[in-house]
TORBATOR-509757 format. One record per residue (C-alpha): residue in one letter; y negated, x, z negated; residue number from 1. Coordinates in Angstrom, 1 decimal. Example, Ala and Ser with C-alpha at 12.3 -4.5 7.8 and 13.67 -1.06 7.14 Angstrom:
BEGIN
code  c2  c1  c3  pos
a  4.5  12.3  -7.8  1
s  1.1  13.7  -7.1  2
***
This chain:
BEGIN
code  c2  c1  c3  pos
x  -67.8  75.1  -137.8  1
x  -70.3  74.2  -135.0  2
x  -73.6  72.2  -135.7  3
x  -76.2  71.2  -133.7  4
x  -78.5  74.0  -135.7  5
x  -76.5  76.6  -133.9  6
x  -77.3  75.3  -130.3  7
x  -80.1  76.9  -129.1  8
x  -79.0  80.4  -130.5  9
x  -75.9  79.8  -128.6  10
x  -78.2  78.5  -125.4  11
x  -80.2  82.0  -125.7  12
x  -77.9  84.1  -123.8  13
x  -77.4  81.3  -120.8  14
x  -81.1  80.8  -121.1  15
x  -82.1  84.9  -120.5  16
x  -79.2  85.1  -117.7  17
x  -81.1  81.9  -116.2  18
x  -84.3  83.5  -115.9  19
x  -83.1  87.0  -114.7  20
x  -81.1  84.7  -111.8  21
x  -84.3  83.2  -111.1  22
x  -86.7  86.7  -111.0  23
x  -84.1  88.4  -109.2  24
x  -84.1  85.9  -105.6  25
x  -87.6  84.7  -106.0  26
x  -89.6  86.2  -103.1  27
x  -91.9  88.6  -104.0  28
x  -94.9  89.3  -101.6  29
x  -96.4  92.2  -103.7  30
x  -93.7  94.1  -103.1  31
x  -94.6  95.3  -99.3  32
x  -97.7  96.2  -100.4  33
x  -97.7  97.9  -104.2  34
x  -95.7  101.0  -104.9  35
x  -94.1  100.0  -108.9  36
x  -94.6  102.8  -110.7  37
x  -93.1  102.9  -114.1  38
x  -95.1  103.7  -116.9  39
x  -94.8  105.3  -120.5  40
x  -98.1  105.1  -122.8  41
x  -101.1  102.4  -123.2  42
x  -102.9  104.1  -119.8  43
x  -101.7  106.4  -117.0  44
x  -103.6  109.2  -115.0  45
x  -103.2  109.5  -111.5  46
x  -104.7  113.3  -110.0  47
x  -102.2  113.4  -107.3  48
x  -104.1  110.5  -105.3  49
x  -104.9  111.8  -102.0  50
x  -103.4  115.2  -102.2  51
x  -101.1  116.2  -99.5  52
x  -99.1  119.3  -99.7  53
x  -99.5  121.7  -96.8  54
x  -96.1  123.9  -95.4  55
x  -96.7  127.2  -95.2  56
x  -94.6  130.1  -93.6  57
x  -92.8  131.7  -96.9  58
x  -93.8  135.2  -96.7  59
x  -93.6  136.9  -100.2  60
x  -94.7  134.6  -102.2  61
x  -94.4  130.5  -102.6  62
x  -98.7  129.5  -102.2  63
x  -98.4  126.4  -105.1  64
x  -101.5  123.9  -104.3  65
x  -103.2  122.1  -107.2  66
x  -104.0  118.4  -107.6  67
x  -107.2  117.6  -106.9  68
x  -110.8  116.9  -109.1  69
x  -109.3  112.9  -109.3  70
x  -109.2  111.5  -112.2  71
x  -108.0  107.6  -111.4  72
x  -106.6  106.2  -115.1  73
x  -105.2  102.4  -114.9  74
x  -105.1  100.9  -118.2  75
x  -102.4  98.6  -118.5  76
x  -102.7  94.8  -119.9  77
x  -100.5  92.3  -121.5  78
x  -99.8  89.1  -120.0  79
x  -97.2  86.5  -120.7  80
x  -96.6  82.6  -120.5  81
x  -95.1  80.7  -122.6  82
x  -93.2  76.9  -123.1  83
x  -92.8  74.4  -125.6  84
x  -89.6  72.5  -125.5  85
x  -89.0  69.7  -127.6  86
x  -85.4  70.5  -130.4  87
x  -84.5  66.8  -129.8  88
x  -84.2  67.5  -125.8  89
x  -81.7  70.5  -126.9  90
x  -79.4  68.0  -129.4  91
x  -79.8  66.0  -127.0  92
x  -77.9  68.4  -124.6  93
x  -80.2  68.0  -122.1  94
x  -79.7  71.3  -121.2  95
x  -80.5  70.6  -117.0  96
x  -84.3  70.2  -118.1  97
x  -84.5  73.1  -120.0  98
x  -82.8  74.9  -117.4  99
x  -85.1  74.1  -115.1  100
x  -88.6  75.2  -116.9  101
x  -86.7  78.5  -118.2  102
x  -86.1  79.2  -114.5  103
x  -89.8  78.2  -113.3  104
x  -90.9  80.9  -116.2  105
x  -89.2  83.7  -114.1  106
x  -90.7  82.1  -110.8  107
x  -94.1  82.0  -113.0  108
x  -94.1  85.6  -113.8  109
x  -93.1  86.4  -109.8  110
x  -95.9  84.2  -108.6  111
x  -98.5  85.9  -111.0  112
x  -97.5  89.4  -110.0  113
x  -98.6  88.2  -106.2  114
x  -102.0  86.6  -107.3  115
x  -102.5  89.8  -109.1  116
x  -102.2  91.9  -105.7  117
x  -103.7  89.2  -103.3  118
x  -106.5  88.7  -105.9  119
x  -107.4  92.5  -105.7  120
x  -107.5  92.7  -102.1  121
x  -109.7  89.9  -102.0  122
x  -111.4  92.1  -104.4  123
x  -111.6  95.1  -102.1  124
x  -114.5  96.1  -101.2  125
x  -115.9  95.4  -105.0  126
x  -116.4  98.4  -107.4  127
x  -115.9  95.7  -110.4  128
x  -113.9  92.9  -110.7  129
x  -115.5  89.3  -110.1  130
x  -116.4  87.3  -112.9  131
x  -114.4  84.4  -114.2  132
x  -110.9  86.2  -111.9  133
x  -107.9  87.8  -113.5  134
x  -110.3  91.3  -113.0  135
x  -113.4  90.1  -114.4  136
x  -114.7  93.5  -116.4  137
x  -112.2  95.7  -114.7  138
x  -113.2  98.8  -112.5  139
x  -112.1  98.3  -109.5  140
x  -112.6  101.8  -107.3  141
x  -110.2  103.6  -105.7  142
x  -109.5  107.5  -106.7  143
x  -112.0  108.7  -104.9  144
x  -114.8  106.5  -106.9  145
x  -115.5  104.4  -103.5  146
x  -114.5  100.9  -103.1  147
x  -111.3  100.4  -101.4  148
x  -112.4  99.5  -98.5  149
x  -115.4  101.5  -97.6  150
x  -117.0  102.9  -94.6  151
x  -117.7  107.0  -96.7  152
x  -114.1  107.9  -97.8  153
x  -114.5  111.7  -98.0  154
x  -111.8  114.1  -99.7  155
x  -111.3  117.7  -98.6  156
x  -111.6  118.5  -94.9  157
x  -110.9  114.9  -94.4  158
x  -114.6  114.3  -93.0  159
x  -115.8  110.9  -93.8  160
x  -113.9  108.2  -92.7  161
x  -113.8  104.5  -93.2  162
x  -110.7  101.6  -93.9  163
x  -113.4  98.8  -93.4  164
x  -114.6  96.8  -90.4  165
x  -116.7  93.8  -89.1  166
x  -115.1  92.1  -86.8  167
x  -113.5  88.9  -86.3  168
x  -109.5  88.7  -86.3  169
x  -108.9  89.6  -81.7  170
x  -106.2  91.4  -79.6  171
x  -109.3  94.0  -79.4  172
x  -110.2  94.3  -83.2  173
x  -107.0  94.4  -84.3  174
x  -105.9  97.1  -81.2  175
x  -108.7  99.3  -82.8  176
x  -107.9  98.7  -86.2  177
x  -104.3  100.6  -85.4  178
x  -105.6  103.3  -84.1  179
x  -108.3  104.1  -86.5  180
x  -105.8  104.3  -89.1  181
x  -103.2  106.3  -86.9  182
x  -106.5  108.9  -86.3  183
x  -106.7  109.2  -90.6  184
x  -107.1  112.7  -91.9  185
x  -105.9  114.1  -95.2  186
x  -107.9  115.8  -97.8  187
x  -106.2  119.0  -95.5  188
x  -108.4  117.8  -92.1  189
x  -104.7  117.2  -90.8  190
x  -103.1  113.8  -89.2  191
x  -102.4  111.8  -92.3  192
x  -99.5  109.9  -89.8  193
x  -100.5  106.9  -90.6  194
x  -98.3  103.9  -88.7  195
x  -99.6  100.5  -89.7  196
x  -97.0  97.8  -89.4  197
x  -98.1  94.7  -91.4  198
x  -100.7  92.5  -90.6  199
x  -102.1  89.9  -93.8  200
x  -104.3  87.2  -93.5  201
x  -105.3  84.1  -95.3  202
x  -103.8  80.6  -94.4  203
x  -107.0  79.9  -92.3  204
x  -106.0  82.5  -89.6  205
x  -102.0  82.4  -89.6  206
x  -102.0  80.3  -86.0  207
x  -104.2  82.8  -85.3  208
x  -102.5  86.0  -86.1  209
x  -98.7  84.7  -85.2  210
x  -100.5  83.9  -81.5  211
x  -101.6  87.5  -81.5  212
x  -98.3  89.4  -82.7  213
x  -95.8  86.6  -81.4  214
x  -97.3  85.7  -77.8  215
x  -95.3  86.8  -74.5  216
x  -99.3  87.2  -73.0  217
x  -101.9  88.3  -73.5  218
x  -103.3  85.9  -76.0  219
x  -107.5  86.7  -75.1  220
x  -108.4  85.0  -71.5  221
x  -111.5  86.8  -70.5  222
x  -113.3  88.0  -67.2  223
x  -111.3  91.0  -66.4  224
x  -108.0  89.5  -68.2  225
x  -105.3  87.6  -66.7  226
x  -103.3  84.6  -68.4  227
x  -100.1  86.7  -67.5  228
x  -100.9  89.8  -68.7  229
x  -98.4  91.5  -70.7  230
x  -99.7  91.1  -74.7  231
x  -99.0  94.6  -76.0  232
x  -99.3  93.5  -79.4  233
x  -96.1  91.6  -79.6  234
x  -93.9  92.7  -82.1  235
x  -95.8  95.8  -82.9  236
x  -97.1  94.0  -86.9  237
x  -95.5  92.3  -89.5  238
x  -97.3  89.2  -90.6  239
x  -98.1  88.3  -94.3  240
x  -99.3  85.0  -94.7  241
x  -101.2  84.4  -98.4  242
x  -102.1  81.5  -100.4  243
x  -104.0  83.7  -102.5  244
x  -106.6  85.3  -99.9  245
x  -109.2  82.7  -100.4  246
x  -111.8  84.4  -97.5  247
x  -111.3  82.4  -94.3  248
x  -112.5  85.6  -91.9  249
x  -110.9  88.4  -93.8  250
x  -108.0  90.3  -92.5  251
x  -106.2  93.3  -93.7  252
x  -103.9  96.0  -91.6  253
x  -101.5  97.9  -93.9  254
x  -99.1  101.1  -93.6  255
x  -96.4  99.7  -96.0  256
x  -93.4  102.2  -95.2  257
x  -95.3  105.3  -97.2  258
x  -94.1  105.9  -100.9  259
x  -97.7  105.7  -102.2  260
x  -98.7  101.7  -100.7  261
x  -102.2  100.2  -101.0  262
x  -101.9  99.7  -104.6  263
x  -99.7  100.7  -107.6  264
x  -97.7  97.9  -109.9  265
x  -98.1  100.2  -113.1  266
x  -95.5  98.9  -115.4  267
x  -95.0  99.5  -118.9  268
x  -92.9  96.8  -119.9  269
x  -90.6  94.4  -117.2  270
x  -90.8  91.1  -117.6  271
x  -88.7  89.7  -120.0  272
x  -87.7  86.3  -121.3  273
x  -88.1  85.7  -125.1  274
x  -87.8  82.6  -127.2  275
x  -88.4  81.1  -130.8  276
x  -85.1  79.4  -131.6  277
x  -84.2  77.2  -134.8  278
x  -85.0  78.2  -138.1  279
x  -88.3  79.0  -137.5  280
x  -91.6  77.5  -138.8  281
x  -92.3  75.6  -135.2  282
x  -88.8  74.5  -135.0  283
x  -89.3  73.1  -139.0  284
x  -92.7  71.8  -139.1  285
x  -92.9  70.8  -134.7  286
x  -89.5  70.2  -133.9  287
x  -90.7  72.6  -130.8  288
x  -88.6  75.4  -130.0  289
x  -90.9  77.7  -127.6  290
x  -89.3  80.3  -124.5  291
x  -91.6  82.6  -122.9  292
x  -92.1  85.8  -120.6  293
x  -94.1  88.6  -121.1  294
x  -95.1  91.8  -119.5  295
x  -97.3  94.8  -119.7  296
x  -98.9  96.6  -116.7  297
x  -101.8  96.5  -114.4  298
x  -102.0  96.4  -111.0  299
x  -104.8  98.3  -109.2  300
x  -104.9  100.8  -105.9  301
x  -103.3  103.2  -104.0  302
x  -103.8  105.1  -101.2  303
x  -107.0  104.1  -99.1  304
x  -105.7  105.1  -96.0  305
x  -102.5  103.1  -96.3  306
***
């Protein structure tokens, strides 16, 4: 026989396939720009940062290369959200409501992984995280021990280079932006083939930006410039557009097509949806019944040059 008690175990199952639904279409901005990397203990080591293996004519022997001297560890975190819903709503069968905060869980946990990523970029040229942020207390170099984006990245024969300018979002910054990164060098001296393709900015300079990549002509009218002049920047970026870059000036241009991105999205546990059902002590004493989501990981940084 069916009572009401057995509802919300029976809900359970339509609840989890709810949230995965949910997870699974919501749009995920991180994605273009973090390399998930899954993870199997409390911290992970990364040595292989930066190395590049050379090809070398096979003669008599194979020439194995070693790792190099890095010794970049991300610590993973917990993190999780959680709702109350009242057991009356549930006899009740107002299943639509719940329905609807189970599936705002999954686009919760989606939303959080993209603060996570736009936070640290904000973040980027910081060797700690900022107080009172979502990194406050967290170390925040990249393998190399330099902030991310630094003018004395130096590995190898690379020379020193630098991911980091000055200037103000233009058809010319952004035209020397590309080919500084195209001109990288790997920790071998050689072309790191760097081909940048996305183009992020805050909400302050998306007119801005869409003008510069979209535009049929050349977007800057200057002395030696005419208003018909062919804009060879058309097409040649992605643009990412994000609520959470918070500077107004900053801009960021990104090689996203490389298997190691700008940062790494360590994960040691998925995000998955959990629940406190009836015969609990909240369900007894509160007449709450609480779902959740929770997930353990960290996301920090990749590849400089990326």
């Amino acid at each position: 026989m069916l009572v009401k008690s057995d509802i919300p175990k029976l809900l359970l199952a339509g609840m989890r396939t709810n949230f995965m639904q949910a997870y699974e279409v919501a749009v995920k901005d991180h994605e273009k720009i973090a390399t998930t990397i899954k993870s199997t203990k409390s911290s992970e080591t990364y040595p292989w940062l930066g190395g590049v293996p050379k090809m070398n004519e096979w003669k008599d022997e194979r020439i194995p290369q070693g790792m190099l001297e890095h010794n970049f560890t991300i610590a993973n975190r917990d993190w999780e959200a959680s709702i109350a819903v009242d057991r009356n709503a549930i006899e009740d069968e107002q299943y639509g409501q719940i329905e609807v905060r189970v599936k705002e869980l999954a686009t919760e946990a989606v939303r959080f992984f993209d603060e996570l990523a736009f936070t640290l970029m904000g973040q980027g040229t910081q060797t700690a995280g900022t107080a009172g942020t979502i990194y406050d207390g967290v170390t925040l170099t990249a393998y190399d021990s330099k902030a991310f984006f630094a003018t004395d990245h130096s590995e190898g024969d690379s020379g020193t280079q630098a991911n980091r300018g000055s200037s103000a979002l233009s058809a010319s910054a952004l035209q020397a932006a590309i080919t500084a990164m195209k001109k990288f060098k790997n920790d071998k001296g050689k072309p790191a083939h760097v081909r940048p393709n996305l183009l992020t900015v805050p909400n302050d300079l998306e007119w801005e930006a869409k003008e510069l990549l979209n535009s049929q002509y050349y977007p800057e009218e200057g002395t030696t410039t005419n208003k018909l002049a062919v804009n060879v920047l058309k097409g040649s970026l992605n643009l990412l557009v994000n609520d959470y870059l918070t500077d107004t000036d900053n801009w960021y241009v990104f090689d996203t097509n490389r298997v190691v991105k700008p940062m790494i999205l360590q994960l040691r546990q998925d995000p998955r949806f959990t629940s406190l059902v009836s015969g609990t002590e909240s369900s007894f004493m509160r007449k709450k019944l609480f779902f959740g989501v929770d997930w353990r990981g960290e996301i920090l940084w990749g590849d400089w040059r990326t």
